[in-house]
VOGU-3710 file (C-alpha; in Angstrom, 3 decimals, decimal comma):
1> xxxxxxxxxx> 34,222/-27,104/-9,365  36,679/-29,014/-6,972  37,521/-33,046/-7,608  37,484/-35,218/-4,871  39,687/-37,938/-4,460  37,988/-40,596/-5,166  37,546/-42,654/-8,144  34,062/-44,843/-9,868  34,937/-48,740/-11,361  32,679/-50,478/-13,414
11> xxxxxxxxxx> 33,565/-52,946/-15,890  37,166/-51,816/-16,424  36,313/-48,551/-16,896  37,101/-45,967/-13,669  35,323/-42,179/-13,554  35,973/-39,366/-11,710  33,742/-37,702/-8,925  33,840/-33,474/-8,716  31,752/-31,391/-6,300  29,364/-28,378/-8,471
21> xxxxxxxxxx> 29,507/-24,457/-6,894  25,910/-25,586/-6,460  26,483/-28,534/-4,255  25,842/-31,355/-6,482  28,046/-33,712/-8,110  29,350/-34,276/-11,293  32,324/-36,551/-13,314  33,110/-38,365/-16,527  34,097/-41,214/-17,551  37,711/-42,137/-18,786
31> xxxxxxxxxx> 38,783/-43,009/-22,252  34,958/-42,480/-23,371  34,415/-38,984/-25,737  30,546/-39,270/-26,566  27,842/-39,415/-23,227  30,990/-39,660/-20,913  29,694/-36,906/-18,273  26,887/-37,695/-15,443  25,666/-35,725/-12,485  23,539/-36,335/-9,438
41> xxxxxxxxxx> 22,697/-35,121/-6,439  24,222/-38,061/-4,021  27,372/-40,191/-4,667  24,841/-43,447/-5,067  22,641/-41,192/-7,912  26,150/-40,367/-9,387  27,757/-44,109/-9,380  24,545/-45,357/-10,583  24,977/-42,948/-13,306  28,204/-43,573/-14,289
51> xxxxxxxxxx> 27,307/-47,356/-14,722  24,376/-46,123/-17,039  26,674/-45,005/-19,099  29,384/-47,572/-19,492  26,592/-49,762/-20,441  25,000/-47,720/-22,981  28,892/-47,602/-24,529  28,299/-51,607/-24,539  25,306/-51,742/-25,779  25,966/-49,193/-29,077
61> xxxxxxxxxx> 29,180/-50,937/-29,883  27,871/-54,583/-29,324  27,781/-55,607/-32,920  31,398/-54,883/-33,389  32,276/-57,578/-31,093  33,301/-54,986/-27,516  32,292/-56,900/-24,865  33,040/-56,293/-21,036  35,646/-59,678/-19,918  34,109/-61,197/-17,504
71> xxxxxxxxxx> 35,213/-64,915/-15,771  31,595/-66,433/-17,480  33,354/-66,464/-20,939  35,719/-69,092/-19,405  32,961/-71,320/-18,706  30,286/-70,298/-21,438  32,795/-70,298/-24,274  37,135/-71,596/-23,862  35,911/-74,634/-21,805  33,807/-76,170/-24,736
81> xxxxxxxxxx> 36,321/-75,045/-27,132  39,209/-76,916/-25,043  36,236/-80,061/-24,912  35,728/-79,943/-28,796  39,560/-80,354/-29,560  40,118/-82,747/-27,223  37,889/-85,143/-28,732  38,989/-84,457/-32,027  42,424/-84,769/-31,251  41,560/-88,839/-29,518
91> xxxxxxxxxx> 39,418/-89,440/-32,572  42,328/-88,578/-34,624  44,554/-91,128/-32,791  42,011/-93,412/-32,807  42,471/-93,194/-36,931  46,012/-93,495/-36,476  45,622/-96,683/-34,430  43,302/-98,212/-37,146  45,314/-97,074/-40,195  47,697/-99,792/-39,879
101> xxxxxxxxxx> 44,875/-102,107/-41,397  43,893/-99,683/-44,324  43,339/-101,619/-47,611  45,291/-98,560/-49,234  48,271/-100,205/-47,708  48,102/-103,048/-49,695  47,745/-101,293/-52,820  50,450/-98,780/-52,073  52,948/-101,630/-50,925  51,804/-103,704/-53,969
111> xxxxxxxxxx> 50,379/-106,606/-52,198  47,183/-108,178/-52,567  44,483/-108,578/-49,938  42,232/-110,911/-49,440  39,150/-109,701/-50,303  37,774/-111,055/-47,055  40,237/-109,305/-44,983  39,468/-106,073/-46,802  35,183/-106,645/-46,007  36,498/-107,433/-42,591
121> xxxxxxxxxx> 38,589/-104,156/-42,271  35,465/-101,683/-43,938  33,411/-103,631/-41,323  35,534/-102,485/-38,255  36,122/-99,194/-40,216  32,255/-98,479/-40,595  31,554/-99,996/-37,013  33,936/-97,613/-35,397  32,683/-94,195/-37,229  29,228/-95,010/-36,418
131> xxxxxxxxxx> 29,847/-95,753/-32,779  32,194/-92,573/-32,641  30,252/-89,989/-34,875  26,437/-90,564/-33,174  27,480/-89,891/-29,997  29,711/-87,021/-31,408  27,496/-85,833/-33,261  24,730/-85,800/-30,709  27,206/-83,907/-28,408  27,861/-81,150/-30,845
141> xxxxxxxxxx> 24,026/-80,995/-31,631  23,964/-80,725/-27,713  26,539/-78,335/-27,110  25,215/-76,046/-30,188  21,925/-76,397/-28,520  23,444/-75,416/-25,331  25,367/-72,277/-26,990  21,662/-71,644/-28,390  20,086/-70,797/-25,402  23,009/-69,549/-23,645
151> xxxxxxxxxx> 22,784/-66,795/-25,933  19,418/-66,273/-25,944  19,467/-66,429/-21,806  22,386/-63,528/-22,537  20,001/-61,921/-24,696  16,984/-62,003/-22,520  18,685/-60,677/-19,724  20,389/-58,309/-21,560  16,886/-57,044/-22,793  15,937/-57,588/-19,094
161> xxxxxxxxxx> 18,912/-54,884/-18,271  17,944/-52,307/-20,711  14,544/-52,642/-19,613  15,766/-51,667/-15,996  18,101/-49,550/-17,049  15,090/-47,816/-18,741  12,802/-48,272/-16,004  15,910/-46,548/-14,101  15,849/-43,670/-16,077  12,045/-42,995/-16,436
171> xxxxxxxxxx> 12,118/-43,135/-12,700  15,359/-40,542/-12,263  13,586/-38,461/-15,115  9,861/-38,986/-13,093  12,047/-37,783/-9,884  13,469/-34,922/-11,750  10,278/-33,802/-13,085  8,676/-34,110/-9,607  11,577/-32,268/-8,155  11,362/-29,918/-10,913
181> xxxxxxxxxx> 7,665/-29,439/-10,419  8,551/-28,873/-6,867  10,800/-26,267/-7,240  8,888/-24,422/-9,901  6,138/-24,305/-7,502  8,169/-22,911/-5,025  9,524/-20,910/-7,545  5,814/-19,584/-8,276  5,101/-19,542/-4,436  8,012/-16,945/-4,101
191> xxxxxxxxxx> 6,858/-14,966/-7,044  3,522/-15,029/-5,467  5,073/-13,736/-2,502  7,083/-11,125/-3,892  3,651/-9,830/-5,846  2,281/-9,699/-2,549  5,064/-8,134/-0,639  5,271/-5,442/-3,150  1,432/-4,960/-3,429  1,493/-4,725/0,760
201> xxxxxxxxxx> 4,646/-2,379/0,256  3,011/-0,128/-2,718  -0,188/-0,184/-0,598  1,612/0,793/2,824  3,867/3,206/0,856  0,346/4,780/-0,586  -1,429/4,991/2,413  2,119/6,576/4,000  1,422/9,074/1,298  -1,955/10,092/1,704
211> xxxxxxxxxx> -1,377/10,518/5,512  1,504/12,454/4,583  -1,017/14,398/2,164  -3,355/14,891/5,550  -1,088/15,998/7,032  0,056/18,642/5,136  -3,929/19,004/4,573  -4,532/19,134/8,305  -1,388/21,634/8,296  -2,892/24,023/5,680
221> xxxxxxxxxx> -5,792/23,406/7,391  -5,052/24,717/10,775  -2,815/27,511/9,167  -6,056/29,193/7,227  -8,393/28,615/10,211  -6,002/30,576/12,672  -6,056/33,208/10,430  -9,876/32,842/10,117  -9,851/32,947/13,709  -7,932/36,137/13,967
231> xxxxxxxxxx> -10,211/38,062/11,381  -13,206/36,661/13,490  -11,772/38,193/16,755  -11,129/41,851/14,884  -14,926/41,135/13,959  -16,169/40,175/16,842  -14,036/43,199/18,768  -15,787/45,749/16,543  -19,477/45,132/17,416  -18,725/44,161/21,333
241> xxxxxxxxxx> -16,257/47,374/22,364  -18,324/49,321/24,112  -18,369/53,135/23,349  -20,740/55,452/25,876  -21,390/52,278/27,982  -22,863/50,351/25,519  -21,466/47,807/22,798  -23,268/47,650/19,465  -24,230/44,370/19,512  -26,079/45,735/22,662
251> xxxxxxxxxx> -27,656/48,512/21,228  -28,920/46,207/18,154  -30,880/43,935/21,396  -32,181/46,925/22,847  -35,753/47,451/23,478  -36,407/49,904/20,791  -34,700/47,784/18,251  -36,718/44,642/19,221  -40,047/46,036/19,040  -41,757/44,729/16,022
261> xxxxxxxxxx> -45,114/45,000/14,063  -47,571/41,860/13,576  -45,817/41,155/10,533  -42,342/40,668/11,171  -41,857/37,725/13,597  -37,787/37,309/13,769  -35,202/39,657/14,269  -32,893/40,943/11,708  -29,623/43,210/11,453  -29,829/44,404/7,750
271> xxxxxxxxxx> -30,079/48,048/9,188  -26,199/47,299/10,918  -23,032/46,818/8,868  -21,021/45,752/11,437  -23,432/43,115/12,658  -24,143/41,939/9,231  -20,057/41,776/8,550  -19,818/39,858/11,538  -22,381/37,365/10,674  -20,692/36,846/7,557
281> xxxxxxxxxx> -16,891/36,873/8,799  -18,621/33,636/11,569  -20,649/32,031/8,681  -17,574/31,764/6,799  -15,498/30,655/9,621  -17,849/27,853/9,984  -17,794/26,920/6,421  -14,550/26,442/6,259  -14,300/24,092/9,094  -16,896/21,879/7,871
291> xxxxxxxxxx> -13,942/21,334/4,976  -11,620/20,047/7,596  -9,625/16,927/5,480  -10,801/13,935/6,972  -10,245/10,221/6,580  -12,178/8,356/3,706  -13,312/5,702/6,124  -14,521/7,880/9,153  -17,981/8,114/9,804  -20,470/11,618/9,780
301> xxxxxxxxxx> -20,902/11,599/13,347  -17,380/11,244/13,870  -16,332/13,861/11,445  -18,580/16,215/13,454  -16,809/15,562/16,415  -13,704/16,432/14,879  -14,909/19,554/13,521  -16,606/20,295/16,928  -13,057/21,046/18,424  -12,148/24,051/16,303
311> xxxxxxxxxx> -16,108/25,115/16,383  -15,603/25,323/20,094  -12,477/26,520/20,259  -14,570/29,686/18,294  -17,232/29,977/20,392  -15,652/29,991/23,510  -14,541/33,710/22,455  -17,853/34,962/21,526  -19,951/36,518/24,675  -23,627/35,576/25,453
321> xxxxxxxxxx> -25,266/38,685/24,125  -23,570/37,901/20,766  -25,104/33,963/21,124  -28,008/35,880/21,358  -28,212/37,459/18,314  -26,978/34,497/15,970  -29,895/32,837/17,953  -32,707/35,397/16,834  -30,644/36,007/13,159  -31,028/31,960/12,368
331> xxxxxxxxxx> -35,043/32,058/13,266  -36,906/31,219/10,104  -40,179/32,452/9,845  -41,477/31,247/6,138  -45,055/33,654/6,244  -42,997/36,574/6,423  -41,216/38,349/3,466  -38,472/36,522/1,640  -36,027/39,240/2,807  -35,605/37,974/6,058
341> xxxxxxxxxx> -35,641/34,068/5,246  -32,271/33,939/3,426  -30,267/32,050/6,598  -31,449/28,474/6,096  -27,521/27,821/5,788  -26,537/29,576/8,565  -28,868/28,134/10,459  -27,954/24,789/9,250  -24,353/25,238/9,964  -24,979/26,302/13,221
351> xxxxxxxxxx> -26,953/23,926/14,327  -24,482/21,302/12,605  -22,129/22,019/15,505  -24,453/23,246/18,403  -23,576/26,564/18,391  -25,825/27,691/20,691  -25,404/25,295/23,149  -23,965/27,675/26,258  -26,580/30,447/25,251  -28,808/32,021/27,988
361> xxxxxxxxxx> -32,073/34,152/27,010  -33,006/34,768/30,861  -31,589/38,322/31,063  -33,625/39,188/27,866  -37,105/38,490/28,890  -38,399/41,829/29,368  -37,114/43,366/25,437  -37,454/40,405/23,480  -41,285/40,143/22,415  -43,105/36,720/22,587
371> xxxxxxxxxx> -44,140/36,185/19,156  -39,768/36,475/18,302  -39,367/34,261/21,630  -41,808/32,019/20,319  -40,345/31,440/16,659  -37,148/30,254/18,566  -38,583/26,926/18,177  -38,044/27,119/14,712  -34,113/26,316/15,112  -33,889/22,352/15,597
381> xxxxxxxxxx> -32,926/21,236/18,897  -29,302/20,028/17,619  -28,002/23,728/17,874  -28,844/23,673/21,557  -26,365/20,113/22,042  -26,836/19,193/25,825  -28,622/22,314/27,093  -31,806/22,322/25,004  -33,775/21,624/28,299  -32,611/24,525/29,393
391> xxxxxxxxxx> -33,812/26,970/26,837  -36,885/25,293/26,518  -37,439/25,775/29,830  -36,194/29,659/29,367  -39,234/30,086/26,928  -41,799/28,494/28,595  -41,222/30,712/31,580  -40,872/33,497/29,806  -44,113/33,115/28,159  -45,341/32,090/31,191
401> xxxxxxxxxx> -44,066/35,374/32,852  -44,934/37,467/29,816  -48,720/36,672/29,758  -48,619/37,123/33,438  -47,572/40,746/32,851  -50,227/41,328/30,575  -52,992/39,876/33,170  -51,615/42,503/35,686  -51,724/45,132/33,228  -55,389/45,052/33,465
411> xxxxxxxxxx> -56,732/44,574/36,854  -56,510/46,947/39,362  -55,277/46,052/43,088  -58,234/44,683/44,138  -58,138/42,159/41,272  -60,604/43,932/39,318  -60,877/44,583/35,350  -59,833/48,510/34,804  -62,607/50,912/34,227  -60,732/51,210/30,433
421> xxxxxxxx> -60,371/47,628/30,289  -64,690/47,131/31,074  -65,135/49,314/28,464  -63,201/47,615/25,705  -65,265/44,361/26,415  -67,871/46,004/26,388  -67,490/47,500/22,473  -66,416/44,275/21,284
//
């Protein structure tokens, strides 16, 4: 707190002015000990303060006679007094003057009036006091009524005063409240604020953590899929190394191996380990990458393409002869035996991700047999991605080409039925 110099007067009494840490003023006022401090925010809210409270010292110690001087009690009050006393003092000279012709002379000096002379003397006596006390009277009477409603025009503005002094205060306190409403609003405003902030800050330092937890996801991730990836190439290395010029994979799409009976319709490889433990070692590749750790807000189709980069980054290791066979091992024939209908999920999977998209049957045409080329149109179009045209294309000309073998099976070169071929018709 620092004190300025500078000083407050008001009715003889002075008061101090002192500058808060807070910026707002403060001071008290001299020779009072009860309600002598004030504060306000300006130096006019602070002098108007200070005379609030010499008045409210005048105003609690009015009825013991403390009153503020002030140059109307010269008028209001010492120059009637000085009035009053002068006309008492000429009324008593004015007895003096007429006390000469007392009767009370006479008796005290022993002589005897005339009886005449003493009527004559009461006469003047009673004439003079009446003359003298009506007016005298009537001025007193005036001047009391004066003094009357002097005091009540004191009064009334005195109640007038209090009234504004009062009106004064309810407006400071009205201000205050408003200001005080004001600030707690701000007050609430910043809390507000500060709820917010910290929700934005808890919710930024969540979502910081649970791309942090990706990350280390994605991390893990990647990690487990390279070593995936490695298994897969051991895998794949064991059924495409080619011993005595051929690979197993290519002895499994032989022409022996793809003959089949009316009854089976798809290929299988339940008769080769290797093949089978390769089909397993991809499936499970697979399956793990559809677990990638993705975003809760992406979308499927965009999760797919995500997935579709380590799915290709897999295939582009695998040759076309081994395309081939996850092509014919994911045909799904359901007339045939349960046995060889257990890859709905492989087939799914692969097909999730187009798998078989850069596969080519054209160098197969001549050992795969039509009713297993024809079942190929039991895996959905999706596996193919952008070259299903292709392959559809592939097997319509190879069924195309594969009837036309059959037709020149049984004519001769002249385009004539063979002499075998007559006789069959014939019998049936």
């Amino acid at each position: 707190m620092t004190k300025l110099n500078k000083t407050l007067r008001y009715k003889q009494f002075t008061g101090t002015v002192n500058i808060m840490p807070d910026g707002s003023l403060s001071g008290e006022v001299e020779g009072l000990r009860k309600n002598h401090k004030y504060e306000g925010k300006t130096l006019t809210e602070l002098n108007l303060q200070f005379k609030n409270r010499v008045e409210l010292f005048y105003n609690k110690h009015a009825h013991y006679g403390i009153k503020a001087k002030s140059k109307k009690r010269i008028t209001t009050v010492i120059l009637p007094s000085v009035a009053v006393v002068t006309i008492i003092f000429l009324l008593v000279n004015l007895w003096l003057f007429y006390l000469e012709g007392l009767p009370f002379n006479a008796l005290i000096s022993g002589e005897i009036q005339p009886i005449k002379e003493q009527m004559e003397w009461w006469d003047k006596a009673s004439s003079f006091f009446n003359n003298i006390s009506s007016p005298l009277l009537s001025f007193i009477s005036f001047t009391a009524l004066l003094y009357t409603i002097h005091q009540q025009t004191e009064s009334h503005k005195l109640s007038l005063k209090e009234l504004a002094l009062t009106r004064e205060e309810l407006e400071m306190t009205r201000t205050e409240l408003a200001q005080s409403t004001i600030a707690h609003q701000k007050q609430a405003d910043a809390h507000e604020q500060q709820v917010l902030d910290a929700q934005k800050l808890a919710e930024e330092q969540r979502e910081l953590a649970k791309e942090q937890q990706r990350s280390t996801q994605v991390q893990q991730f990647e990690n487990t899929f390279f070593s995936l990836l490695a298994n897969h190439e051991k895998s794949l290395n064991k059924i495409t190394e080619k011993n005595d010029g051929l690979s197993i994979v290519d002895r499994e799409l032989s022409k022996d191996k793809l003959k089949r009976t009316e009854k089976v319709k798809h290929y299988n490889f339940f008769e080769c380990n290797e093949m089978t433990s390769y089909f397993i070692v991809l499936y499970q590749l697979l399956k793990f990458i559809k677990t990638y750790p993705h975003n809760d807000n992406i979308q499927e189709d965009n999760k797919v393409l995500i997935e579709k980069k380590y799915t290709s980054l897999v295939r582009a290791y695998i040759p076309n002869n081994v395309l081939v066979s996850i092509l014919l091992n994911c045909i799904i024939d359901n007339k045939t035996s349960a046995k060889y209908n257990k890859f709905v999920a492989y087939r799914d999977i692969i097909e999730r991700y187009s798998f078989l998209e850069h596969v080519s049957i054209d160098s197969y045409s001549e050992i795969i047999d039509l009713k297993l080329l024809g079942n190929t149109y039991s895996v959905d179009r999706n596996a193919f991605g952008e070259n299903v045209g292709l392959i559809e294309e592939s097997v319509k000309s190879e069924v195309i080409l594969f009837y036309k073998n059959i037709i020149q099976s049984k004519i001769d070169s002249e385009n004539h039925l063979k002499e075998h071929e007559v006789i069959k018709l014939k019998k049936m």
